[in-house]
N, C-alpha and C positions, 0 to 999 in steps of 0.2 A: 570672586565672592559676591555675586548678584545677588542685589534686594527683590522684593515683589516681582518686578517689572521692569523692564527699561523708562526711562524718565522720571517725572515727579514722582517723592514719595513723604517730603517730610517737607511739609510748610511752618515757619519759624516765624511766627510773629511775639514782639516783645514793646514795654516798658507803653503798654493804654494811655495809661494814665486816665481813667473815666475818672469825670465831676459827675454832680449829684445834677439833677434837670433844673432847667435856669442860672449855673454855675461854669464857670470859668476857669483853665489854669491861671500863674503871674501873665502880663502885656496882653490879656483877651483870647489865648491860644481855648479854642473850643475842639476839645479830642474828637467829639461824637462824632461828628462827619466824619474825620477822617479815619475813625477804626470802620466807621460803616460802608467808608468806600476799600478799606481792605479785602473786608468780608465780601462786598460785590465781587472784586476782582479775584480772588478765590473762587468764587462760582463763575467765573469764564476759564479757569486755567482746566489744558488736557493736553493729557492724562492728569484727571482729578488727583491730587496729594491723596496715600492711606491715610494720614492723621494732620491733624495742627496743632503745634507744639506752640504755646503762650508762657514766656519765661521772664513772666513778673512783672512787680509792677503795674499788674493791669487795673488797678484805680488811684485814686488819688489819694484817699485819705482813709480808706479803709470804713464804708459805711455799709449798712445796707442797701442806702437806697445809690448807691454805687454801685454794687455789682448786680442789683439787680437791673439797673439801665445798662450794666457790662450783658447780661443773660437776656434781654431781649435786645442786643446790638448783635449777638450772636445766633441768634436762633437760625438765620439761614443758612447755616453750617451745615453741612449735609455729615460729614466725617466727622472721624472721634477724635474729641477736644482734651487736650494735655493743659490744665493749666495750673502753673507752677505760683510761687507766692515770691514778691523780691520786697523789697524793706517797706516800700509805700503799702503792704497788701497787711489785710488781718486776718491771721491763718482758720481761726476759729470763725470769721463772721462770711468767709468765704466759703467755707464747708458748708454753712448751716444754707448757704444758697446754691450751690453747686452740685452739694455731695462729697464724699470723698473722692481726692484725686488721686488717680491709678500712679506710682513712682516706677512700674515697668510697663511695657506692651511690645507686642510682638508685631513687628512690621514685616511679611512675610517671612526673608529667611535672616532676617535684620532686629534689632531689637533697640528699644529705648529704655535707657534708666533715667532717674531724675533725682536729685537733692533739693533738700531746702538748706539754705544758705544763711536764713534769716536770722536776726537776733530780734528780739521783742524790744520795741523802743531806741533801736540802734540802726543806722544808715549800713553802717557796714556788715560784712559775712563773715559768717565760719561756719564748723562745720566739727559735729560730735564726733566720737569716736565710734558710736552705735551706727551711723551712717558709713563710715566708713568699713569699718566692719561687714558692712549690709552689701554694700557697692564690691569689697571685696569676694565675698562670695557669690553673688549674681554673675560676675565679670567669668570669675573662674567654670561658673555653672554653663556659657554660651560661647564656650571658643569657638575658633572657625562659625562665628556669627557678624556681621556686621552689626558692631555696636556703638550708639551716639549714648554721651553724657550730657546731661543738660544741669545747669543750678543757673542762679539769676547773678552771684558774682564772679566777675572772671579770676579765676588767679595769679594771673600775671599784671603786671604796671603797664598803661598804655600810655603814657608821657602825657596825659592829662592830668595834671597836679589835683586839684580837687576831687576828681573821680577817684587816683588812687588812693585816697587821701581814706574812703570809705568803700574801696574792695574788701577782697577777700583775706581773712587778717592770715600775714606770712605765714606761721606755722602752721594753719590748716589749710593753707595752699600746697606746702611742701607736703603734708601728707596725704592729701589727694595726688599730687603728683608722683609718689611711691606708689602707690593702689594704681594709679592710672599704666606706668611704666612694667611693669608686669604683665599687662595684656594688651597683647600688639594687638588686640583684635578693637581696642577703640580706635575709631578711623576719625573721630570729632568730639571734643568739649567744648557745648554751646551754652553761651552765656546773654544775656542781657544788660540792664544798669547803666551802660554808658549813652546807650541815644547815639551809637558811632559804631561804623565797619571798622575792625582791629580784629589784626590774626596775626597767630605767629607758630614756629615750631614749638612745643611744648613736651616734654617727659615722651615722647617719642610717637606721637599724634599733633593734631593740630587742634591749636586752640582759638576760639572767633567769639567777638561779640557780633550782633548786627546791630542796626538802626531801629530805632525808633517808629511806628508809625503813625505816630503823632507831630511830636520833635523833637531834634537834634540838642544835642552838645556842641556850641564853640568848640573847634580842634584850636585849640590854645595851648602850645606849648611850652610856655614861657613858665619859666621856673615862678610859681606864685601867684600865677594867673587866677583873676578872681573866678568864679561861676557863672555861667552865661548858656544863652541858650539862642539858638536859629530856626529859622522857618524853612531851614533847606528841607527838600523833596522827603516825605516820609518814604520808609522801604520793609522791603519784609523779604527774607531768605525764604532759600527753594534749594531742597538739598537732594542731587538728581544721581541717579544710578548711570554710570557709563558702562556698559557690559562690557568684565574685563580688564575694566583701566581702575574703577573705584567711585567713591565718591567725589561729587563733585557742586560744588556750592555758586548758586547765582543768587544775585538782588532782583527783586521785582519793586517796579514802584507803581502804586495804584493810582496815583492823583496825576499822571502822563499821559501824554498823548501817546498810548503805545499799540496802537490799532496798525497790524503788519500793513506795508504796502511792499508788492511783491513786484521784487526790482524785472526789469525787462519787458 
């Protein structure tokens, strides 16, 4: 079940967090560089991604003059931008700077659908009934399609106590997993929120968060573990077509020394 092409097709970057200019996250963490060194490093990768998939989170506090320092950290994007909203984002002050965002696209013979997860004034997710509903019949409408799920909470617990603390609340986990399990044909539920690589089998697909390209979550698994945060390597997923075998998911990290040197 080949996508577009062999290699890249679907670039996954998540959780911005853009400040306003002259602003700051907590401990001095300044995002801008480092979404702006994602964005470079997107423009070196080839085979160019069809799209880039942004699952949430992509500012900080939800302003204008947030996403409008997000919309010119983006502009050298050449490819068409998915950007999703996760608890930090404001669905309405994102629109009025974006536009409306597309929740399907067709990546050659592949397809992306998208949910919002969001609750207004709430950390945590769920998820309507009308969306599932919606997800329900798209899914049915693209059998034999390569199809990625995207929302900004994951449904599953990733043994980070505070994180799960404000996922995706149980019962509309379980019923995205019903709608999910029906159609072998999703091959990925891609999630954001955590600032950490977590995957696992899931309702009969795989389900992943990635990384942050800002930063990280303490893996703190200690029952009660307070909240915390690391300067480890921002990263961003690359979700690659193997003709034949299926999908197949790598991390890229931008702020590396990752220039090939060709052994021999």
């Amino acid at each position: 079940m080949p996508w577009h092409h062999p290699g890249v097709l679907l670039a996954h970057l998540s959780d911005l967090h853009i400040t306003a200019p002259g602003r700051t996250l907590q401990h001095g963490i300044d995002t801008a560089p480092l979404v702006a060194a994602a964005v470079a490093h997107l423009g070196r990768l080839d085979p160019a991604p069809d799209a880039v998939l942004l699952s949430g989170d992509l500012v900080d506090e939800g302003t204008v003059a947030e996403y409008e320092r997000l919309r010119d950290l983006l502009a050298p994007v050449e490819w068409p931008l998915v950007l999703m909203p996760g608890n930090h984002d404001d669905v309405a002050v994102l629109t009025s700077v974006f536009g409306e965002q597309p929740t399907s696209m067709d990546l050659g013979h592949g397809r992306l659908l998208t949910l919002d997860s969001t609750r207004p004034g709430e950390p945590g997710g769920t998820l309507d009934d009308e969306q599932l509903v919606w997800l329900d019949r798209e899914l049915a409408a693209c059998v034999g399609r390569t199809t990625v799920v995207a929302l900004h909470h994951p449904p599953f617990p990733t043994g980070i106590g505070h994180m799960d603390a404000m996922g995706l609340e149980p019962g509309a986990a379980q019923r995205l997993g019903a709608v999910v399990r029906r159609h072998s044909h999703v091959v990925r539920v891609l999630c954001g929120h955590v600032h950490r690589l977590t995957l696992r089998r899931w309702h009969g697909t795989v389900a992943m968060t990635v990384p942050s390209v800002a930063h990280q979550v303490a893996l703190d698994l200690r029952p009660g573990g307070p909240p915390a945060i690391t300067r480890e390597p921002p990263a961003y997923a690359l979700h690659v077509d193997v003709p034949g075998e299926g999908l197949v998911t790598h991390l890229a990290f931008p702020g590396s020394d990752d220039e090939p040197r060709v052994l021999g």
